[in-house]
DRENTORKOL-3810 file (N, C-alpha, C; in nm, 4 decimals):
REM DRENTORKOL-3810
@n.u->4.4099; n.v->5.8871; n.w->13.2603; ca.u->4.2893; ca.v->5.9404; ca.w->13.2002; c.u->4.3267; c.v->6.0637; c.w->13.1176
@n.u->4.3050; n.v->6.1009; n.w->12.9912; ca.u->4.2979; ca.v->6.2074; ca.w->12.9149; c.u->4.1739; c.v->6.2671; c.w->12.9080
@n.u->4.2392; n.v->6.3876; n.w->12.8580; ca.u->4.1379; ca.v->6.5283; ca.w->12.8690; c.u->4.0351; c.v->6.5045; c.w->12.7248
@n.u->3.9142; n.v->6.5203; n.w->12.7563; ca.u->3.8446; ca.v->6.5374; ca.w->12.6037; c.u->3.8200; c.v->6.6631; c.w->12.5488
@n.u->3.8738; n.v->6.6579; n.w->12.4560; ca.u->3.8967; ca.v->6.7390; ca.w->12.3867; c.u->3.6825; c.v->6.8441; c.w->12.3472
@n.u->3.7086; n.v->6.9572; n.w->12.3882; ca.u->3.5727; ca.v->7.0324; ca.w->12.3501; c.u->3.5574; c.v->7.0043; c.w->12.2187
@n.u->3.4259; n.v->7.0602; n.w->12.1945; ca.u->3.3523; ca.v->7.0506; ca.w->12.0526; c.u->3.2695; c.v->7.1625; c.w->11.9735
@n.u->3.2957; n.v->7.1903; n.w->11.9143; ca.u->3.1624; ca.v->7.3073; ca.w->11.8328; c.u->3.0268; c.v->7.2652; c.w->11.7821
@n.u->2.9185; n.v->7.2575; n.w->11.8379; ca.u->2.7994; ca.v->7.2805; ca.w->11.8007; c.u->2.7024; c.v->7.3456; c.w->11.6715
@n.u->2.6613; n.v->7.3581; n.w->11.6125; ca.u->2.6039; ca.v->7.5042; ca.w->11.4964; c.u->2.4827; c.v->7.4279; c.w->11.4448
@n.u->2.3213; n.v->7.4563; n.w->11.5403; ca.u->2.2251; ca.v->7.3867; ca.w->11.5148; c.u->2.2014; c.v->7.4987; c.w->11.4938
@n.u->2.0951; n.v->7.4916; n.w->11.2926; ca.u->1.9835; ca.v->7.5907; ca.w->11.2628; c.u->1.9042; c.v->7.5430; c.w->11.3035
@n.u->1.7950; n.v->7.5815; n.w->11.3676; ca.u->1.6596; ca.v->7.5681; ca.w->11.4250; c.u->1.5469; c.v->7.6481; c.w->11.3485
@n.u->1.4397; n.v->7.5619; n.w->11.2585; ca.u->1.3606; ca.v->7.5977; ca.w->11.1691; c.u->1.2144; c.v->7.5663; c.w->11.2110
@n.u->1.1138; n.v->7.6286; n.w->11.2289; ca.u->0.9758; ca.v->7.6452; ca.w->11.2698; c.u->0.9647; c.v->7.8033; c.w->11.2966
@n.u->0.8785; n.v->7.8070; n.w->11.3949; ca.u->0.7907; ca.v->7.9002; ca.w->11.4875; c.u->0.8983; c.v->7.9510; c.w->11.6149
@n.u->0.9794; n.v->8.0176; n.w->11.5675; ca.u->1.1010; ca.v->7.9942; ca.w->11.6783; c.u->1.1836; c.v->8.1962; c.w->11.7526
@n.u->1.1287; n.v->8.2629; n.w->11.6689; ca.u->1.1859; ca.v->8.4218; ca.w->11.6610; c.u->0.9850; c.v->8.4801; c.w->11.7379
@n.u->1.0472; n.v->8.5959; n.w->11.8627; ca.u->0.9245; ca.v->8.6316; ca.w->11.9149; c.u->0.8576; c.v->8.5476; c.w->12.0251
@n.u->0.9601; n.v->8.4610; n.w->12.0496; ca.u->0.8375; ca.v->8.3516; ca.w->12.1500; c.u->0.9472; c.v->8.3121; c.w->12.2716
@n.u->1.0663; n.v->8.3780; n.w->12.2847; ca.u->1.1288; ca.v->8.3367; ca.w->12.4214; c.u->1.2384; c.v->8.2205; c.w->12.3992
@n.u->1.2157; n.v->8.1709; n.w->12.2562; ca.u->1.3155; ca.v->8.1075; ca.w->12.2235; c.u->1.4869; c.v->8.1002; c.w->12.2544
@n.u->1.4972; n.v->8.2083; n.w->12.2221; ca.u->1.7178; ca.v->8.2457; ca.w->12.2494; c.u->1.6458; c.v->8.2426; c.w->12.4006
@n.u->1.6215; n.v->8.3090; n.w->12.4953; ca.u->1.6303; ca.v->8.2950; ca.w->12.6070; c.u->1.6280; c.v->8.1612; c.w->12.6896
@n.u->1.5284; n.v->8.0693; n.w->12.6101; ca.u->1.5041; ca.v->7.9707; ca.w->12.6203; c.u->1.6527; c.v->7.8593; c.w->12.6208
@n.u->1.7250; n.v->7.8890; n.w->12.5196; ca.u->1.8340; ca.v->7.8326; ca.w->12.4743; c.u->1.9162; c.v->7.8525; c.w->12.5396
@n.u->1.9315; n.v->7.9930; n.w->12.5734; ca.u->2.0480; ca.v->8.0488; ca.w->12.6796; c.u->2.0383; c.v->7.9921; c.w->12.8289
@n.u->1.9077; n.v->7.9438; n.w->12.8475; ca.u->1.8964; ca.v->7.9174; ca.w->13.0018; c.u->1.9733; c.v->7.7773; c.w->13.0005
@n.u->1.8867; n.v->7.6849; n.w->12.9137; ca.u->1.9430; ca.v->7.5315; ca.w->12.8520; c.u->2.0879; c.v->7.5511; c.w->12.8755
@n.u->2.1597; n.v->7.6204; n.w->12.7817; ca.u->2.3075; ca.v->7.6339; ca.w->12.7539; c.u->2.4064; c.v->7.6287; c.w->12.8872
@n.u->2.3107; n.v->7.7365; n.w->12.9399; ca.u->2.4207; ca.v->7.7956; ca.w->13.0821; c.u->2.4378; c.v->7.6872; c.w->13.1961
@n.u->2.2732; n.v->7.5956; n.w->13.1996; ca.u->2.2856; ca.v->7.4891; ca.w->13.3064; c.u->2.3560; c.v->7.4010; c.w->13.2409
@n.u->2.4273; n.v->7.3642; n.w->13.1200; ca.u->2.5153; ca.v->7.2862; ca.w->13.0795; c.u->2.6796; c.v->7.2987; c.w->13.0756
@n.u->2.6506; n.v->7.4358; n.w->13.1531; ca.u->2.7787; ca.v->7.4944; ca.w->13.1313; c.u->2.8447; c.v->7.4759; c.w->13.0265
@n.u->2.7713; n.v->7.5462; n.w->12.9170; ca.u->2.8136; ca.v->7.5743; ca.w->12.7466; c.u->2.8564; c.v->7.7173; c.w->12.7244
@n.u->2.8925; n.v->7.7229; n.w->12.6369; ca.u->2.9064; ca.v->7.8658; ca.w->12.5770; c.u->2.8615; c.v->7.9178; c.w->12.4275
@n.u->2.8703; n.v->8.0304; n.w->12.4334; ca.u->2.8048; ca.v->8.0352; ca.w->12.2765; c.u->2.6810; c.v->8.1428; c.w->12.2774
@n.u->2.6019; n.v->8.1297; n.w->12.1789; ca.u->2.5048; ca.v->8.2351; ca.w->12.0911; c.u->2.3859; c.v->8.1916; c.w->12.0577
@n.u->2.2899; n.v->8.2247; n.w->12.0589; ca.u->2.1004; ca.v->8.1931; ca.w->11.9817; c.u->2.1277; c.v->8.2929; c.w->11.9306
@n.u->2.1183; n.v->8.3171; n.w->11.7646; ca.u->2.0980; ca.v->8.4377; ca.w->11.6913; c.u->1.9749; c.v->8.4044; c.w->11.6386
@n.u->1.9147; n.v->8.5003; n.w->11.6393; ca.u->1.8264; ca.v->8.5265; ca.w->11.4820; c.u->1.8468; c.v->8.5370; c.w->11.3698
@n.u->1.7931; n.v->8.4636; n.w->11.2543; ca.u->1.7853; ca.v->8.5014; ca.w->11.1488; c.u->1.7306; c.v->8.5500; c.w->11.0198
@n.u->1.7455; n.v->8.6264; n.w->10.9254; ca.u->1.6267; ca.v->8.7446; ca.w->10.8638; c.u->1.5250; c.v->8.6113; c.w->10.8386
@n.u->1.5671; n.v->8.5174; n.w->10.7649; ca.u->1.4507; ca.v->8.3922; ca.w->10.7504; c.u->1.3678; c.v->8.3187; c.w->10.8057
@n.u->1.4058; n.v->8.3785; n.w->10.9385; ca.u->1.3013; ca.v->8.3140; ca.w->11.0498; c.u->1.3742; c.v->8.1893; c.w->11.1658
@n.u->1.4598; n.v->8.1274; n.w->11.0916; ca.u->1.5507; ca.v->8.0787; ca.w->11.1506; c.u->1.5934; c.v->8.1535; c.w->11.2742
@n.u->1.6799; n.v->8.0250; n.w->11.4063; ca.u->1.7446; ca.v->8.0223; ca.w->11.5139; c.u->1.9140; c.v->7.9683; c.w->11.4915
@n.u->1.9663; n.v->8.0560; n.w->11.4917; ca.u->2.1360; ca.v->7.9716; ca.w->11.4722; c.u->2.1925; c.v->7.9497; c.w->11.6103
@n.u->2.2345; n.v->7.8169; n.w->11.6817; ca.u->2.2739; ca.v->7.8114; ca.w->11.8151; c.u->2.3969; c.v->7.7823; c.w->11.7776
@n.u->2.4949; n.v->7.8646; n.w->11.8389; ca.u->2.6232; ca.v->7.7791; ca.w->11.8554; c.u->2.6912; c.v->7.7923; c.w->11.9750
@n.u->2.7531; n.v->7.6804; n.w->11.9879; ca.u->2.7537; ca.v->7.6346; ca.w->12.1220; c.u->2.8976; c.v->7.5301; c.w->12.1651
@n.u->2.9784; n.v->7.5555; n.w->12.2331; ca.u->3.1255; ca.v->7.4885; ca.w->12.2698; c.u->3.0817; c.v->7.4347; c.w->12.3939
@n.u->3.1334; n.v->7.2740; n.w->12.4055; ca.u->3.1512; ca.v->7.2427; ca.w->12.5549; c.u->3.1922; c.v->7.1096; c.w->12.5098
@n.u->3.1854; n.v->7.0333; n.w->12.5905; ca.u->3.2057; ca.v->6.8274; ca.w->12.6364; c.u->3.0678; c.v->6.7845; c.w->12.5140
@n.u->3.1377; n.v->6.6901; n.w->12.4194; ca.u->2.9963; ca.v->6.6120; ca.w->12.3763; c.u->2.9417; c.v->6.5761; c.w->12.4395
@n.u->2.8525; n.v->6.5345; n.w->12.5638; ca.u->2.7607; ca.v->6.4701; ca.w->12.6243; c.u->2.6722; c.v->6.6283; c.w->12.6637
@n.u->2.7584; n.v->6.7445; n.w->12.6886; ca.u->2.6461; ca.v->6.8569; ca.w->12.6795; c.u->2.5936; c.v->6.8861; c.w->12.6173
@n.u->2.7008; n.v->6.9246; n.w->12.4803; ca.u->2.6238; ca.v->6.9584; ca.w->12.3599; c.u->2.5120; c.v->6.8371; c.w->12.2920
@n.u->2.5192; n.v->6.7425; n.w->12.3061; ca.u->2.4240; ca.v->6.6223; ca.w->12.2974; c.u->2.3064; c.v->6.6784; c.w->12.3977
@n.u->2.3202; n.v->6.6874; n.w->12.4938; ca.u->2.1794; ca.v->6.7443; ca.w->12.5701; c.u->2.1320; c.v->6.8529; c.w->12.5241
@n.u->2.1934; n.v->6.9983; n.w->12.5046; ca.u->2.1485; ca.v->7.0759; ca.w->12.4205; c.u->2.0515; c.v->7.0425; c.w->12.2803
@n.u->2.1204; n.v->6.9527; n.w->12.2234; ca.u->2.0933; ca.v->7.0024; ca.w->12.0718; c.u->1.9058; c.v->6.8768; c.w->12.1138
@n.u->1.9183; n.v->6.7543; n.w->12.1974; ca.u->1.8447; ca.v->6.6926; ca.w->12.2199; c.u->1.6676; c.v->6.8158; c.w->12.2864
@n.u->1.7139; n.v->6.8871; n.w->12.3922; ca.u->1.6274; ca.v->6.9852; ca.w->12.4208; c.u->1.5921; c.v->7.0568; c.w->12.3125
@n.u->1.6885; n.v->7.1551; n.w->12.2016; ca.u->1.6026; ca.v->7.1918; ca.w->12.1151; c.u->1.5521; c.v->7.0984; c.w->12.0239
@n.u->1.5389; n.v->6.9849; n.w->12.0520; ca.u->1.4441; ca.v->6.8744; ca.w->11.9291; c.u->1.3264; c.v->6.8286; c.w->12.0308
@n.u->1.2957; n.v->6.8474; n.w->12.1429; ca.u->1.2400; ca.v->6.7643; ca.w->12.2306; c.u->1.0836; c.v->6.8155; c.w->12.2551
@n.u->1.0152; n.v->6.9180; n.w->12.1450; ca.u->0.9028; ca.v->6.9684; ca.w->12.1855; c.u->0.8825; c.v->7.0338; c.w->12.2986
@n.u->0.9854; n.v->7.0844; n.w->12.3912; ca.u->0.9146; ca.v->7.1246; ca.w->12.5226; c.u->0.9711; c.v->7.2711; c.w->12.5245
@n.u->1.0245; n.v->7.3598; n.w->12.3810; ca.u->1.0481; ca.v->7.4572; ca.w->12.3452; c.u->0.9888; c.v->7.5662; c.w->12.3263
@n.u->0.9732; n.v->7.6777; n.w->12.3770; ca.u->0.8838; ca.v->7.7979; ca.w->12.3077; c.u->0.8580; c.v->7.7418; c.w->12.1788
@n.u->0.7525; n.v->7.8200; n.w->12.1368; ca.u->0.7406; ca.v->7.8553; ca.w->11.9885; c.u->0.7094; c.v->7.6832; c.w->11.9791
@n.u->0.7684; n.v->7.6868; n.w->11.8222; ca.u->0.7266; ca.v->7.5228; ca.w->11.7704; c.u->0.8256; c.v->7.5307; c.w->11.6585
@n.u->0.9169; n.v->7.4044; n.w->11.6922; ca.u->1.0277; ca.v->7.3315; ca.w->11.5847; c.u->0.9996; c.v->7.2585; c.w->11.5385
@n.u->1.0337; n.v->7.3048; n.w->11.3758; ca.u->0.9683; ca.v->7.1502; ca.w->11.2551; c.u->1.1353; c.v->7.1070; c.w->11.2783
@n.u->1.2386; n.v->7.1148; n.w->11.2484; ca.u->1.3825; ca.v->7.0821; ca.w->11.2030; c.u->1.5069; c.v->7.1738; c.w->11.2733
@n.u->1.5588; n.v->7.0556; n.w->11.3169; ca.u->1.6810; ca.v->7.1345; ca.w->11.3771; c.u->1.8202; c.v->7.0212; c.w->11.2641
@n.u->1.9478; n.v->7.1558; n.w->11.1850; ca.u->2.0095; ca.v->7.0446; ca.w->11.1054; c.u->2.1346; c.v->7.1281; c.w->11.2166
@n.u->2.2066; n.v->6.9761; n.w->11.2737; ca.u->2.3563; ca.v->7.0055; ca.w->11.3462; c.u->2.4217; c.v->6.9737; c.w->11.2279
@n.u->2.5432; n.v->7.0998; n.w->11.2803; ca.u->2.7060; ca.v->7.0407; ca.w->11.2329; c.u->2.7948; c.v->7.0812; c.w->11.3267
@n.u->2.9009; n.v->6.9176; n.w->11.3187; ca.u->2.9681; ca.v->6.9397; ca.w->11.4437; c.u->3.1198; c.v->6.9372; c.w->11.3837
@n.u->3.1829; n.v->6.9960; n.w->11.4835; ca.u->3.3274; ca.v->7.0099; ca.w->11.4306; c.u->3.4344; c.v->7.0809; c.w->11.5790
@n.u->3.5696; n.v->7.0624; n.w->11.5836; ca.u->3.6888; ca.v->7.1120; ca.w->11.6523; c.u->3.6077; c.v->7.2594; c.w->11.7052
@n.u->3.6081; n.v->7.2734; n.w->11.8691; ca.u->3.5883; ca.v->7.3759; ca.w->11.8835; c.u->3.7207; c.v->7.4739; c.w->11.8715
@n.u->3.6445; n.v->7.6066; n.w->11.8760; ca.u->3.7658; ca.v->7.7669; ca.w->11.8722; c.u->3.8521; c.v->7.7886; c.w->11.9556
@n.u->3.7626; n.v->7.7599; n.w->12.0436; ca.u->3.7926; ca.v->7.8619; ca.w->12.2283; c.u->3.7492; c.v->8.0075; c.w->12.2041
@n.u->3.6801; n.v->8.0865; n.w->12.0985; ca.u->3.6620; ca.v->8.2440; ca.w->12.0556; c.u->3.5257; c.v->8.2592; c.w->12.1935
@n.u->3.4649; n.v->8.2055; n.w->12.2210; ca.u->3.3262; ca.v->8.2108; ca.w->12.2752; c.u->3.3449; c.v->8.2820; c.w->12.4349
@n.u->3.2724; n.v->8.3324; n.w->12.5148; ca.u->3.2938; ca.v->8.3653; ca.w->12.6293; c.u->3.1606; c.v->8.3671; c.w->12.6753
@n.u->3.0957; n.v->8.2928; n.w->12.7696; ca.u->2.9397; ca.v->8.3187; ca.w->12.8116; c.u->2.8456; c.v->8.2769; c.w->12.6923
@n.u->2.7068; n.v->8.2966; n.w->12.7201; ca.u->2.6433; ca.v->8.2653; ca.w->12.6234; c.u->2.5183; c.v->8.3499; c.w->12.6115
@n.u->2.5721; n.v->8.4037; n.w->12.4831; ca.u->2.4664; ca.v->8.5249; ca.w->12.4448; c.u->2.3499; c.v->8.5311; c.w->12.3577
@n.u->2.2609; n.v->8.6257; n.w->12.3460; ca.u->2.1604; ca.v->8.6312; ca.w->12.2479; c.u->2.1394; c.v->8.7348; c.w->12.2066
@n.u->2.1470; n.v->8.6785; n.w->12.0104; ca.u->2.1651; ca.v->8.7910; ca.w->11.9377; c.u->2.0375; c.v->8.8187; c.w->11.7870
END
């Protein structure tokens, strides 16, 4: 059996999403997936998640922030996925 190789995450999250518990929201998601990574804010209103772990987590992640049962209210979440870093430690909100 071989090791699978981690993955990088980087979903913008676009609606009703800054002010409503959102990053916390994300961070809780993240941590029971044992992910790592960041919910930032952004000046546009935007949510930037990024997030390292096993594809089948980050698949649950990015599925929860599309799933309506989110603070606030998401019109569009756009992923891009790619080779994770290893730079990440815990998962923070910024």
């Amino acid at each position: 059996m071989t090791a699978v190789d981690p993955e990088r995450l980087s979903a913008w999250v676009h609606g009703s999403v800054q002010g409503v518990g959102f990053r916390w929201w994300t961070r809780s998601r993240a941590l029971e997936l044992g992910l790592v990574g960041s919910a930032t804010n952004t000046s546009d209103g935007r949510v930037h998640v990024v997030a390292e772990g096993d594809r089948a987590d980050l698949e649950a992640l990015l599925a929860a922030l599309r799933s309506g049962d989110t603070p606030g209210s998401v019109t569009t979440v756009v992923d891009n996925w790619e080779s994770a870093r290893g730079e990440l430690d815990g998962f923070v909100e910024r």
